[in-house]
NUMITI-733543 format. One record per residue (C-alpha): residue number from 1; residue in three letters; y negated, x negated, z. Coordinates in Angstrom, 3 decimals, m for minus. Layout:
<recs>
REC|pos|code|py|px|pz
REC|NUM|ALA|Y|X|Z
...
</recs>
This chain:
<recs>
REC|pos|code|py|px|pz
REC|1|UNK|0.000|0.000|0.000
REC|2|UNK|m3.223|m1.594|m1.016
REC|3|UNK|m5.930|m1.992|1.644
REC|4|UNK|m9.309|0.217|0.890
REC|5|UNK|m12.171|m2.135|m0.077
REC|6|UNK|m15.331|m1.487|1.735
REC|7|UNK|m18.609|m1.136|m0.565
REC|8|UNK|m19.222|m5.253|m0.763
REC|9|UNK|m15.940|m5.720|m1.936
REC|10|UNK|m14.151|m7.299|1.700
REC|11|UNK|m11.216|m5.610|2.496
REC|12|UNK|m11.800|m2.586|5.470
REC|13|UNK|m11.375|m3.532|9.043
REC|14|UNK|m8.684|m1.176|10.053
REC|15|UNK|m9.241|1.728|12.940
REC|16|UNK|m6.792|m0.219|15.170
REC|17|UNK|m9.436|m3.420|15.605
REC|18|UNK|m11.344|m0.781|17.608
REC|19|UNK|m8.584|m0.442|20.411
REC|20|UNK|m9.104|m4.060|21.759
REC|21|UNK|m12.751|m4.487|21.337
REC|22|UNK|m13.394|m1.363|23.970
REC|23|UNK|m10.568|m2.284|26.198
REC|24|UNK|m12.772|m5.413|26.041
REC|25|UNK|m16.070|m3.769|26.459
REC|26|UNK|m14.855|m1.301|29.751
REC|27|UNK|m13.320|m4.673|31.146
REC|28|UNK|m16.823|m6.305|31.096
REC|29|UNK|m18.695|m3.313|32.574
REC|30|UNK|m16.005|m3.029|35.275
REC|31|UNK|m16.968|m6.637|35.755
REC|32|UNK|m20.666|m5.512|36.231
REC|33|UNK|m19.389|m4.427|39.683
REC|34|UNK|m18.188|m7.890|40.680
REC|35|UNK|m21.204|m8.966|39.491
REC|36|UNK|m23.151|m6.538|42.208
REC|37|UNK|m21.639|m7.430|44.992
REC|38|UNK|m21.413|m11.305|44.420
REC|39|UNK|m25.128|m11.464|43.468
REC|40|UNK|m26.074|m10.058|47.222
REC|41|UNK|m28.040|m13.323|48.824
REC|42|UNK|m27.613|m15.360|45.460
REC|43|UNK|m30.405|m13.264|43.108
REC|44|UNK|m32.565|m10.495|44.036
REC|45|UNK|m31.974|m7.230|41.980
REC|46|UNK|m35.162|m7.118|40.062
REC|47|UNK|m34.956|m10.711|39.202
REC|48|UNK|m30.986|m10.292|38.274
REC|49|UNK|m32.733|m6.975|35.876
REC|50|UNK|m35.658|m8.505|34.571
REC|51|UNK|m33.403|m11.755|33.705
REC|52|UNK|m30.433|m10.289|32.173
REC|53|UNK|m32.692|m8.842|29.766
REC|54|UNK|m34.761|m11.413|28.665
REC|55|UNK|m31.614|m13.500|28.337
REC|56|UNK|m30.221|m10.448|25.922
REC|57|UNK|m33.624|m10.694|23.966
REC|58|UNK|m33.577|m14.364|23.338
REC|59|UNK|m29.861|m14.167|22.172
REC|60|UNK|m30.548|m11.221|20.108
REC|61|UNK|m33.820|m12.757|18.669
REC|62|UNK|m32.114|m14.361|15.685
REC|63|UNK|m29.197|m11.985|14.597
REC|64|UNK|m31.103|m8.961|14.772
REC|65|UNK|m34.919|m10.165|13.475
REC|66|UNK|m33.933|m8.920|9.779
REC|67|UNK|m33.558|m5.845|10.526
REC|68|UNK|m36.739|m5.675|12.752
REC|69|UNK|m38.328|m6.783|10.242
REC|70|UNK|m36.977|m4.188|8.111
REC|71|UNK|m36.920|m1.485|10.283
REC|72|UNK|m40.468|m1.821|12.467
REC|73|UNK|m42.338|0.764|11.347
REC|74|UNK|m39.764|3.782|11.566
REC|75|UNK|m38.879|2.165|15.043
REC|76|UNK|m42.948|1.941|16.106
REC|77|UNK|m43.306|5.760|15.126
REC|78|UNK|m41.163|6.569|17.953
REC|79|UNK|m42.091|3.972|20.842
REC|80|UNK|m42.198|6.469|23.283
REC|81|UNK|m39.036|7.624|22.881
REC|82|UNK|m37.677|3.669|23.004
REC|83|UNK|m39.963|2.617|26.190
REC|84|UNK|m38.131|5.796|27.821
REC|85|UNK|m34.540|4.951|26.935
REC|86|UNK|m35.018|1.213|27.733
REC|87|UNK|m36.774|1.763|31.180
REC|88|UNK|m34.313|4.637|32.413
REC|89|UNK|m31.479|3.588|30.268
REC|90|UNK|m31.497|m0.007|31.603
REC|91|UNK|m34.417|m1.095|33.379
REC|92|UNK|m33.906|1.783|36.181
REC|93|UNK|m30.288|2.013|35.922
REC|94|UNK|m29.827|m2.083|36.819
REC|95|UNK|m32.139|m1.801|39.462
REC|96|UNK|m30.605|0.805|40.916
REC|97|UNK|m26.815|m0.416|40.239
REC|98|UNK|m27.530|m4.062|41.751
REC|99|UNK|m29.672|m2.525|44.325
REC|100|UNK|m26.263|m0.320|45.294
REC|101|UNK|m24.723|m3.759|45.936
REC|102|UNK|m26.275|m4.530|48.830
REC|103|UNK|m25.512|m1.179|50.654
REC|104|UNK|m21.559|0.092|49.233
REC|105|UNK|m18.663|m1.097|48.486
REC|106|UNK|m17.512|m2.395|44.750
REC|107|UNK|m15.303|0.743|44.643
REC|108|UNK|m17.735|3.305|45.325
REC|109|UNK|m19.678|2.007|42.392
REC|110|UNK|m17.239|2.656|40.592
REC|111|UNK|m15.841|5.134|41.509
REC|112|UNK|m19.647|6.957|40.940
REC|113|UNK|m19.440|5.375|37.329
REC|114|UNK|m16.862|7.461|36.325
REC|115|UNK|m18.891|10.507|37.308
REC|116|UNK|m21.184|10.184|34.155
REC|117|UNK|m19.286|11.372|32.157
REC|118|UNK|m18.952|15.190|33.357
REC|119|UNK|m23.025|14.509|34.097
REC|120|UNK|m23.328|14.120|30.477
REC|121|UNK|m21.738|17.053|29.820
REC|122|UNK|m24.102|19.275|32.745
REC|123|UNK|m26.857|17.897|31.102
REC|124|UNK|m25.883|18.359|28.124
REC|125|UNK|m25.458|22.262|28.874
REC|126|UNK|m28.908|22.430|30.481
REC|127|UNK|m30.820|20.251|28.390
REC|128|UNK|m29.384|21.974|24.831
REC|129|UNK|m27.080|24.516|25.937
REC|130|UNK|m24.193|22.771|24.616
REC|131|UNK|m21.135|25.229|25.154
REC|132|UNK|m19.121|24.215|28.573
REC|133|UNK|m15.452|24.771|28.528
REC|134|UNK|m13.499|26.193|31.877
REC|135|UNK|m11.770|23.200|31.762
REC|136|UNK|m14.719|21.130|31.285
REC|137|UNK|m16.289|23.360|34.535
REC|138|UNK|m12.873|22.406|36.153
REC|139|UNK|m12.973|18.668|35.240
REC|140|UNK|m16.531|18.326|36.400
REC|141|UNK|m15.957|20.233|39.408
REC|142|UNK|m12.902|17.792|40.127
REC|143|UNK|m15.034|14.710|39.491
REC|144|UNK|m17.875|15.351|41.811
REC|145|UNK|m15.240|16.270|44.624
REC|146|UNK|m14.206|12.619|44.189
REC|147|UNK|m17.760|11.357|44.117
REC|148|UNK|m18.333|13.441|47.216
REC|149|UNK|m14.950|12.163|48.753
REC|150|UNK|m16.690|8.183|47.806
REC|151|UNK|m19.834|9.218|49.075
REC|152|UNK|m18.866|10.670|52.974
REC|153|UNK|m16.053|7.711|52.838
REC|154|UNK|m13.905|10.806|54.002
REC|155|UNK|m15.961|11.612|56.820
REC|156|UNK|m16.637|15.155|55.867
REC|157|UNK|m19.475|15.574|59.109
REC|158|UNK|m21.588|13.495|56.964
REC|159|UNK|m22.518|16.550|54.671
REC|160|UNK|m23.619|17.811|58.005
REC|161|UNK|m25.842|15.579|59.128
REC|162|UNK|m27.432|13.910|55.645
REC|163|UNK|m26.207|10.446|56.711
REC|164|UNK|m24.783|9.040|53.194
REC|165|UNK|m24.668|5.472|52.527
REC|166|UNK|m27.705|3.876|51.055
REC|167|UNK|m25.854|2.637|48.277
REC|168|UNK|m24.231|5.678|47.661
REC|169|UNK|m27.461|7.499|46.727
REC|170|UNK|m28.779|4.751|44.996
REC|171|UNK|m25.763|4.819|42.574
REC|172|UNK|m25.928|8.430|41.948
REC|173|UNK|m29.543|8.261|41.079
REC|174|UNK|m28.408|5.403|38.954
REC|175|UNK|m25.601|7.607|37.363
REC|176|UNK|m27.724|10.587|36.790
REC|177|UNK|m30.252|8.289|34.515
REC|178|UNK|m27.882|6.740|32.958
REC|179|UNK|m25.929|10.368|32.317
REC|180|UNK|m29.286|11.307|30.841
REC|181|UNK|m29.861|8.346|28.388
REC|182|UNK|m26.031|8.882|27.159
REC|183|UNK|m27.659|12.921|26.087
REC|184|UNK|m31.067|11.491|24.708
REC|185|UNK|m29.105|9.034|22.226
REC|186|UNK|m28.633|12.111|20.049
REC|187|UNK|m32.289|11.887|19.426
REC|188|UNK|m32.396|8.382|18.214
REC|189|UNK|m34.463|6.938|15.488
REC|190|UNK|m32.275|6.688|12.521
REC|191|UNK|m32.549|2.665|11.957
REC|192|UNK|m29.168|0.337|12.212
REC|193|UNK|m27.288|m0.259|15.578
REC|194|UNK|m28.525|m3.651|16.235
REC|195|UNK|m31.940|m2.581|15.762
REC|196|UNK|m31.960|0.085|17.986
REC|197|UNK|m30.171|m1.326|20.742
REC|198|UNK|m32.886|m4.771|20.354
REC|199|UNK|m35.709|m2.580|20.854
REC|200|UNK|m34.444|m0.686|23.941
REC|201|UNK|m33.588|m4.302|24.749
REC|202|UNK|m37.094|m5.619|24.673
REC|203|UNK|m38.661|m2.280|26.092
REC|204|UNK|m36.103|m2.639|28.979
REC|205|UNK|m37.846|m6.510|29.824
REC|206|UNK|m41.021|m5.308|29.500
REC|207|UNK|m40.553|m2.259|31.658
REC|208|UNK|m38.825|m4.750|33.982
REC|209|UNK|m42.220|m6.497|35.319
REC|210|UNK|m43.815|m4.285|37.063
REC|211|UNK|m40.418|m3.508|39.524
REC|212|UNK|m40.142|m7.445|39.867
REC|213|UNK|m43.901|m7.686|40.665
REC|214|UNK|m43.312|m5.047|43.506
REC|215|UNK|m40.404|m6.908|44.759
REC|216|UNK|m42.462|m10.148|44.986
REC|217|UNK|m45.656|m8.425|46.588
REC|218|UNK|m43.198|m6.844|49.263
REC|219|UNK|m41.392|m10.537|49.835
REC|220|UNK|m37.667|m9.306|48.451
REC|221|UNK|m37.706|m11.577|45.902
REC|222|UNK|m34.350|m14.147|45.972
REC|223|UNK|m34.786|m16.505|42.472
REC|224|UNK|m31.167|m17.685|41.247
REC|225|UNK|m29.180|m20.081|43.284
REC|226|UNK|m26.638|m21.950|41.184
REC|227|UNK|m23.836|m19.586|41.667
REC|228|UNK|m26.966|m16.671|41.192
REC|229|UNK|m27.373|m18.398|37.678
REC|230|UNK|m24.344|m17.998|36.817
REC|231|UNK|m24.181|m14.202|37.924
REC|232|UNK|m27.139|m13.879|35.350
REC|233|UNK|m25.757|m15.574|32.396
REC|234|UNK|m22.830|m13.522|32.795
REC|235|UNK|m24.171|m9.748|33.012
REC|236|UNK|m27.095|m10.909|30.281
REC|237|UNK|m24.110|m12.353|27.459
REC|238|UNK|m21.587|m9.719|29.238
REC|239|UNK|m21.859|m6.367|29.739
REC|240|UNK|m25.449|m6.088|28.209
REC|241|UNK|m24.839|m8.131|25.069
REC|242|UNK|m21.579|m8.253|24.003
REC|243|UNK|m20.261|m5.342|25.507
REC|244|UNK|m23.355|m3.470|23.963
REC|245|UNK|m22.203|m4.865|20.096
REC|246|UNK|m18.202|m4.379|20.461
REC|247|UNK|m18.773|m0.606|21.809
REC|248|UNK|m21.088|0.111|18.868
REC|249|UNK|m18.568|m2.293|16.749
REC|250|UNK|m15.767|0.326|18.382
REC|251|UNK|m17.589|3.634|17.922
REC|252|UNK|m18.094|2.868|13.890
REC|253|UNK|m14.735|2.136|13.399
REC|254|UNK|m12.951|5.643|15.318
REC|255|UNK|m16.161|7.952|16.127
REC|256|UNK|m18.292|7.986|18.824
REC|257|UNK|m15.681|10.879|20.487
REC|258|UNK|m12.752|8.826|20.323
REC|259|UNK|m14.415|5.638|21.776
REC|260|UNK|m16.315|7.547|24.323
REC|261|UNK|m12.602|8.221|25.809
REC|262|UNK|m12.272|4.588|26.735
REC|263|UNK|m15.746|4.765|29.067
REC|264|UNK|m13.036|6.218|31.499
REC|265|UNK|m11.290|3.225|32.150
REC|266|UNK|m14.818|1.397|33.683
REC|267|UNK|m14.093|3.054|37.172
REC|268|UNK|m10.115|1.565|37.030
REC|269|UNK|m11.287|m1.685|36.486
REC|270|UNK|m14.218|m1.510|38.501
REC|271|UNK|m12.280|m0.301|40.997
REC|272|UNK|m9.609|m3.054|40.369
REC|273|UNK|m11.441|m5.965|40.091
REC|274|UNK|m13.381|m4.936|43.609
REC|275|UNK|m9.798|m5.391|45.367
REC|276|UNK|m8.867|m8.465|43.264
REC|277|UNK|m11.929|m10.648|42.871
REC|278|UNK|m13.990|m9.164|45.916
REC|279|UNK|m11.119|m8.510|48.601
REC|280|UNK|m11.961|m5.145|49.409
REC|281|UNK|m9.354|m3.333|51.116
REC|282|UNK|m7.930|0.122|49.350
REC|283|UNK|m8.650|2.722|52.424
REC|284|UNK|m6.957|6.339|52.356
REC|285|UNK|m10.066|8.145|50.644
REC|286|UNK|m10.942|5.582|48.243
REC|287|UNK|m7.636|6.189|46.987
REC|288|UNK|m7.897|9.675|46.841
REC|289|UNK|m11.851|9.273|45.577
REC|290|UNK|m10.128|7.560|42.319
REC|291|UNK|m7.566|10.212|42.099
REC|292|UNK|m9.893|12.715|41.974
REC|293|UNK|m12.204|11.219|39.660
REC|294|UNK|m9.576|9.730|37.070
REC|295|UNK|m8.227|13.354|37.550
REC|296|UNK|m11.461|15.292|36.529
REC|297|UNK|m11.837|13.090|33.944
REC|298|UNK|m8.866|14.334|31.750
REC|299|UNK|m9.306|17.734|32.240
REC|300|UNK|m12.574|17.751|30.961
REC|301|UNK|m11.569|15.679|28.119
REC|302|UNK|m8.226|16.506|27.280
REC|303|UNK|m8.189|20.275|28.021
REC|304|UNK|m11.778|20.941|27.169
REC|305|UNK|m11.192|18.982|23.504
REC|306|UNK|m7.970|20.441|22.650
REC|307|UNK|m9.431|23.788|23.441
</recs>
């Protein structure tokens, strides 16, 4: 059987390539939550935000300034709509997400990761009145029992008297943003990939400065130790660079609703890694936390799809 050419003549990179590239990807933004906890006392979180960033800029200068070039103008006729995604997208969700380090454990962030995304799916019912499935309702309602389960760490008299972790919040805010970027992609400038996701890049340094300036005037700020450096190379190339291109690699070659499956497997290795790398122990309701979650997750996606 002859392999289908692609339009400049190369042979077609088949569907299957997809598979390991975001296997790859959810591996390096389970990482991210390694990256969290070990950056408490080595980097700050605004400087880790505001770094990673302009780290992702200067090694997306080069590959992507042809198309920039190309594609300014249609992407300065919406740069509202690209200082918005870039500072709630990525600015606010880092500083949130890192900031979560220093309060929760490497599970719960996790294990509030893999709430976004039934979020996406609430908001997108609010936002556009998307249609919501009972077994979407189901899987959501599942899902947010296991956040709750994460957030009161099984103490269920914390719903009675307010007292959730610092952390805890901080990542929900964090998921809810990002939840709402995920929705507000379907408004996106019609320019390539590598374009877009430069220019969110760049708006999400810029938008950057003024939370490290606050963190400097109030005397938070912690600049990289060695081992901090290294936390920053690795979440700039990482999960903000290369993860970034192989999940946009991934959702050309099988869809955007096949690859968006995969985003489920962030709060397994998240979770995982946290036990592995960070030596967190596996309590009774983290365990049930990730059932829960894991389990709302597949009814909303494989019951609500197939129906």
């Amino acid at each position: 059987m002859r392999v289908p050419e692609t339009p400049a003549g190369r042979a077609a990179e088949p569907a299957t390539t997809a598979y390991p590239l975001l296997v790859f990807t959810m591996l390096l933004w389970g990482g991210n939550v390694v990256a969290s906890k070990w950056a408490a006392g080595e980097v700050s979180p605004q400087v880790l935000t505001c770094l990673r960033w302009a780290f992702a800029c200067l090694a997306l200068a080069l590959p992507a300034r042809a198309g920039l070039n190309a594609e300014w103008d249609r992407l300065t006729r919406h740069w509202r709509y690209v200082l918005l995604m870039g500072a709630c997208g990525y600015t606010l969700y880092a500083s949130l997400f890192y900031a979560a380090g220093l309060f929760t454990s490497g599970i719960n962030i996790a294990l509030f990761q893999g709430s976004i995304p039934v979020l996406v799916i609430l908001i997108n019912y609010l936002v556009h009145r998307v249609a919501v499935t009972g077994a979407q309702l189901l899987g959501v309602a599942v899902t947010l029992a296991g956040a709750m389960v994460a957030a009161t760490h099984g103490d269920w008299r914390v719903l009675a008297t307010f007292a959730f972790n610092r952390g805890d919040v901080l990542m929900l805010v964090a998921c809810g943003l990002y939840a709402g970027y995920t929705v507000a992609l379907s408004r996106r400038p019609k320019v390539s990939g590598l374009s877009f996701f430069t220019a969110v890049a760049l708006s999400a340094f810029v938008t950057s400065l003024p939370p490290l300036a606050a963190e400097w005037a109030l005397g938070h700020t912690i600049w990289p130790t060695r081992k901090g450096w290294a936390i920053v190379l690795f979440v700039a190339l990482g999960p903000s660079l290369i993860a970034q291109l192989a999940f946009l690699r991934g959702v050309e070659l099988i869809g955007p609703n096949r690859a968006g499956l995969f985003v489920n497997l962030v709060p397994i290795f998240g979770a995982g890694l946290a036990i592995l790398l960070v030596g967190e122990p596996v309590r009774w309701h983290d365990a049930l936390a990730l059932a829960l979650v894991i389990g709302g997750i597949a009814i909303a996606e494989r019951l609500g799809r197939r129906r």
